[in-house]
C-alpha positions in Angstrom: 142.8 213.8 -28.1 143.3 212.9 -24.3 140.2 209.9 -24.4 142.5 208.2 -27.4 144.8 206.2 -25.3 141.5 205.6 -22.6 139.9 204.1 -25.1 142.9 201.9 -26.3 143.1 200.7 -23.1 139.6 200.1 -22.4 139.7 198.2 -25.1 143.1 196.0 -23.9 141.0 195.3 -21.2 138.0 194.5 -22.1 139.7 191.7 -25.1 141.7 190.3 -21.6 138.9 190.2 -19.7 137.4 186.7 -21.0 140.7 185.1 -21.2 141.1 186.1 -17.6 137.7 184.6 -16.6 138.0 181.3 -18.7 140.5 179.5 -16.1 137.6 180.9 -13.3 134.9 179.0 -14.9 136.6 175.7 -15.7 137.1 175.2 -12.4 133.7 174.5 -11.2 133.1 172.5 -14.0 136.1 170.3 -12.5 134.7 170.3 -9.4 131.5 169.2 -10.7 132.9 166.3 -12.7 134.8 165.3 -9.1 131.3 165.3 -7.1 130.3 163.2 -9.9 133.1 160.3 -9.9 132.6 160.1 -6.7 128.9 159.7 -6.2 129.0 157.1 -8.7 131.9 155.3 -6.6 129.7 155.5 -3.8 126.8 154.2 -5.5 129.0 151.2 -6.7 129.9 150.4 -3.6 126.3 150.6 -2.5 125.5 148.6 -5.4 128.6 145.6 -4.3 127.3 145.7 -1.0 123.5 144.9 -1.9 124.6 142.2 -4.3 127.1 140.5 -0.3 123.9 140.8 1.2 122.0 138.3 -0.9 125.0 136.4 -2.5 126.5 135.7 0.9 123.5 134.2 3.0 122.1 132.1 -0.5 125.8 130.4 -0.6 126.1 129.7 2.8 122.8 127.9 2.8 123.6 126.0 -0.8 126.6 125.1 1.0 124.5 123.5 4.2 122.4 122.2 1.7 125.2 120.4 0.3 126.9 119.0 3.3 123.4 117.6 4.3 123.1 115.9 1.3 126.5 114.7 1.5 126.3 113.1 4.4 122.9 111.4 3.9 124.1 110.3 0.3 127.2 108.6 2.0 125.7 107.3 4.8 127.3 109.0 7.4 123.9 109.3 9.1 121.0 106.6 8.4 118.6 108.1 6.0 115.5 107.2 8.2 117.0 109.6 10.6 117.9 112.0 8.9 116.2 112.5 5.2 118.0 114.2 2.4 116.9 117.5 1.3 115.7 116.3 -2.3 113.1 113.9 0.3 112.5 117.1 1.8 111.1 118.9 -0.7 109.5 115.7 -2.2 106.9 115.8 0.8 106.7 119.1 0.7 105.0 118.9 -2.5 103.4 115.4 -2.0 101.6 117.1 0.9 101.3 120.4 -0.6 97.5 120.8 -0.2 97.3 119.0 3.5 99.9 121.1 4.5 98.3 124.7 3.6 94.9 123.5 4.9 97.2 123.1 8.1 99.2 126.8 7.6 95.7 128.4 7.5 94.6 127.4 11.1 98.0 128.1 12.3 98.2 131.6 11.2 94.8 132.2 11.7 95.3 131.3 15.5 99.1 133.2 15.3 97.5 136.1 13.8 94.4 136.4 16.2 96.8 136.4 19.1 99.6 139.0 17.7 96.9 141.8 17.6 95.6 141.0 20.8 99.0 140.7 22.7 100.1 143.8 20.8 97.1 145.4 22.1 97.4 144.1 25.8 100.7 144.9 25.5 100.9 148.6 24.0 97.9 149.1 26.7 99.9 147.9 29.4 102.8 149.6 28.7 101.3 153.1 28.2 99.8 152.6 32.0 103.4 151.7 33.2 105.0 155.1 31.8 101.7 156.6 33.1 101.3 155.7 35.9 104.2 154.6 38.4 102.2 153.1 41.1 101.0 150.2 38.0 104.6 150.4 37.0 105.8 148.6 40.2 102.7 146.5 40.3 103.0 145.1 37.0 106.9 145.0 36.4 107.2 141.7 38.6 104.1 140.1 37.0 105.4 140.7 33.7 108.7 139.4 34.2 107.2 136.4 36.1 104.8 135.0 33.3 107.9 135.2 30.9 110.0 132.4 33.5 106.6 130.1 33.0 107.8 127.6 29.9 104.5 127.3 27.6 104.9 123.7 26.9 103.9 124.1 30.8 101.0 126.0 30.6 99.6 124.6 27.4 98.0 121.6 29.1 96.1 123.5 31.8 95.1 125.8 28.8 93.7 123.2 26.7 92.0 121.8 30.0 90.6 125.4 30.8 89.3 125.9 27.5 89.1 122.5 25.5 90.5 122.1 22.3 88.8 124.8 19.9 90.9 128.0 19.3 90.8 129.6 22.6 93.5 127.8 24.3 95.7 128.4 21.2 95.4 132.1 21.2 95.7 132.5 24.9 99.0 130.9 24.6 99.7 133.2 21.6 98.9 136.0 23.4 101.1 135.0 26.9 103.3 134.6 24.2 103.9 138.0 22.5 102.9 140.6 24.7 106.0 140.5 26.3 107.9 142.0 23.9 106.2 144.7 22.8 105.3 145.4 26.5 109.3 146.0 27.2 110.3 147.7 23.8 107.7 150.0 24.6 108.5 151.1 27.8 111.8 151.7 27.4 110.8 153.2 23.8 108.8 155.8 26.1 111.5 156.6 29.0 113.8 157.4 27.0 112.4 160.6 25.2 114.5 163.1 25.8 113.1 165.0 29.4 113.9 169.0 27.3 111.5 168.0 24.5 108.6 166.9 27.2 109.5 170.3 29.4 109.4 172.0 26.0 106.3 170.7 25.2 104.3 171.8 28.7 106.2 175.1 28.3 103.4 175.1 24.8 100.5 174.0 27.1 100.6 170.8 25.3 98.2 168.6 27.2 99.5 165.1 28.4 98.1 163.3 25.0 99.3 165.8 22.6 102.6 165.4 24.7 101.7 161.6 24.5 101.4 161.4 20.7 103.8 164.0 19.5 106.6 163.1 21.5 106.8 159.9 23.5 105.0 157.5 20.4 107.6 158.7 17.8 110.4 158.3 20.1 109.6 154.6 21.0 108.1 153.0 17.6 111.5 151.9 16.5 111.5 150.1 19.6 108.2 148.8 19.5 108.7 147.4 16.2 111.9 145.3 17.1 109.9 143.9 19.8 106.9 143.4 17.6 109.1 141.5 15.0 110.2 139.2 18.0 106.7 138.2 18.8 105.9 137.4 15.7 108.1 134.7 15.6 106.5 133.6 18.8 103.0 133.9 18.0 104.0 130.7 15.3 106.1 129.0 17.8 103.1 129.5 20.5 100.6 128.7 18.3 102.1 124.9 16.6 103.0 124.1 20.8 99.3 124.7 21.5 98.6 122.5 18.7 101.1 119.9 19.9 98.9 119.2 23.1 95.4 119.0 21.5 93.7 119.9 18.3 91.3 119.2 15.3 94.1 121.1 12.8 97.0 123.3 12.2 100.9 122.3 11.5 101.1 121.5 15.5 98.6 118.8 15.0 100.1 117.6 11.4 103.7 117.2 13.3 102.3 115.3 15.8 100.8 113.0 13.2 103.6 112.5 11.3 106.4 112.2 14.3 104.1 108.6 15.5 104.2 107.3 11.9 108.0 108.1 12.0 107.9 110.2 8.8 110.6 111.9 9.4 110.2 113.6 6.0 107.1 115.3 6.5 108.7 116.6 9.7 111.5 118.1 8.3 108.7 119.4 5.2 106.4 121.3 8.3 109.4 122.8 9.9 110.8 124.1 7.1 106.9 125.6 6.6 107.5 127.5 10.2 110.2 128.6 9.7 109.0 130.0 6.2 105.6 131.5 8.0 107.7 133.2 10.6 109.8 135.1 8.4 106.9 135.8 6.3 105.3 137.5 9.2 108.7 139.4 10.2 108.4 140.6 6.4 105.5 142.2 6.9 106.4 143.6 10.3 109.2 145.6 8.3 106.8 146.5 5.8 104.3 147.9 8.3 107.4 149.8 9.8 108.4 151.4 6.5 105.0 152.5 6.1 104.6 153.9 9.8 107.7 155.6 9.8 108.9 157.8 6.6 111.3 159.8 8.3 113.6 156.2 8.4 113.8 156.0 4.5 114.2 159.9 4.8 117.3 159.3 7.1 119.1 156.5 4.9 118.8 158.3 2.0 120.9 161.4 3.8 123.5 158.9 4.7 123.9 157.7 1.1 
């Protein structure tokens, strides 16, 4: 008779007990839908600002575009000084075929001399953070051949080596091993000292200390400067060109600047200046490939 009521209530309590719970598990759900609206706000945004990135820098140069036609069409500057950009892109085609025989012997000298002043250059700089004593010999000598103006040197070059590829991919190579030289040195001195005394107190020998540590630390730098010389290796190789030559863009310009086709001019630098960012294209590329952790570490910050 005395478990009677027990049970009654018992049983009040267990009927109350999913009411009570149901307000408990809405709530997450609420949260979750909250998460939700925002992520997708976030990924709008992400979206709007993708779409700035492209819209912006393709209006601004429709808009240059424009004004240069503008003014040619009116006559505000002669048309055989200046040649509008539907002339432009007329000899661009006309000379289509001339012009990419040319591009190939340009980037094939460009190219030649990247890899070998990125080599020069990533062996130079290793024996600077080595190696102090070659730190201070080389510091003023590689500063020094930067001050030297190429168009300079490019004569004595072509005299030195006569007017095959060599002289073009020296000049290449005084051009871009610069950069990397400097992004990689201060790449290496600034790893953090703790992780290098971290890594000695592990017995880790001066290459592991080399290739785990100090390489990692400075490739972001080392590919900023290796995106600057390859801009230069173009530059350098079309001014070697300039000053002596059998082909190339260098030798084409030269061609086309005494038979005052302005055209064609305007045609080949537009062609450098396509070449050069080619080359910084694959620069990036090469960096997404050589270093993961950066995709890793944009995709957190999403």
């Amino acid at each position: 008779m005395a478990t009677e009521p027990t049970g009654e209530k018992d049983g009040a309590s267990q009927v109350g007990t999913p009411a009570e719970v149901r307000p408990t598990e809405a709530q997450p759900t609420a949260g979750h839908a909250g998460q939700e609206d925002r992520s997708s706000r976030r990924k709008a945004a992400l979206r709007r600002a993708k779409r700035r990135r492209v819209v912006v820098p393709l209006l601004t140069a429709a808009v240059i575009i424009g004004v240069w036609q503008a003014v040619v069409a009116f006559g505000i500057v002669p048309n055989f000084l200046l040649p509008s950009p539907v002339q432009v892109v007329y000899a661009l085609v006309a000379d289509a075929s001339l012009l990419a025989m040319h591009s190939v012997a340009t980037l094939t000298e460009a190219a030649l001399g990247l890899v070998i002043g990125t080599a020069v250059g990533f062996v130079v700089a290793v024996l600077m953070d080595r190696f102090e004593t070659v730190s201070l010999a080389l510091d003023p000598i590689v500063t020094v051949s930067q001050t030297i103006p190429t168009v300079a040197i490019a004569p004595l070059l072509v005299l030195w080596f006569g007017y095959g590829l060599a002289p073009k991919v020296v000049l290449v190579v005084i051009s871009t091993f610069f950069p990397i030289t400097v992004s990689l040195v201060s790449g290496f001195r600034s790893v953090d000292p703790d992780l290098i005394d971290l890594m000695r107190t592990m017995n880790a020998t001066r290459w592991q200390i080399f290739w785990k540590v100090k390489l990692p630390a400075a490739l972001d730098q080392f590919f900023s400067g290796l995106r600057i010389s390859a801009t230069y290796a173009i530059v350098g190789a079309v001014i070697a060109e300039w000053l002596g030559g059998f082909s190339g863009l260098g030798v084409y310009m030269t061609r086309v600047r005494k038979s005052f086709a302005y055209d064609r001019m305007f045609a080949v630098i537009i062609l450098i200046s396509v070449l050069s960012l080619a080359l910084m294209g694959l620069v990036d590329w090469l960096q997404r490939i050589a270093m993961p952790w950066k995709r890793a570490e944009r995709k957190e910050g999403r």
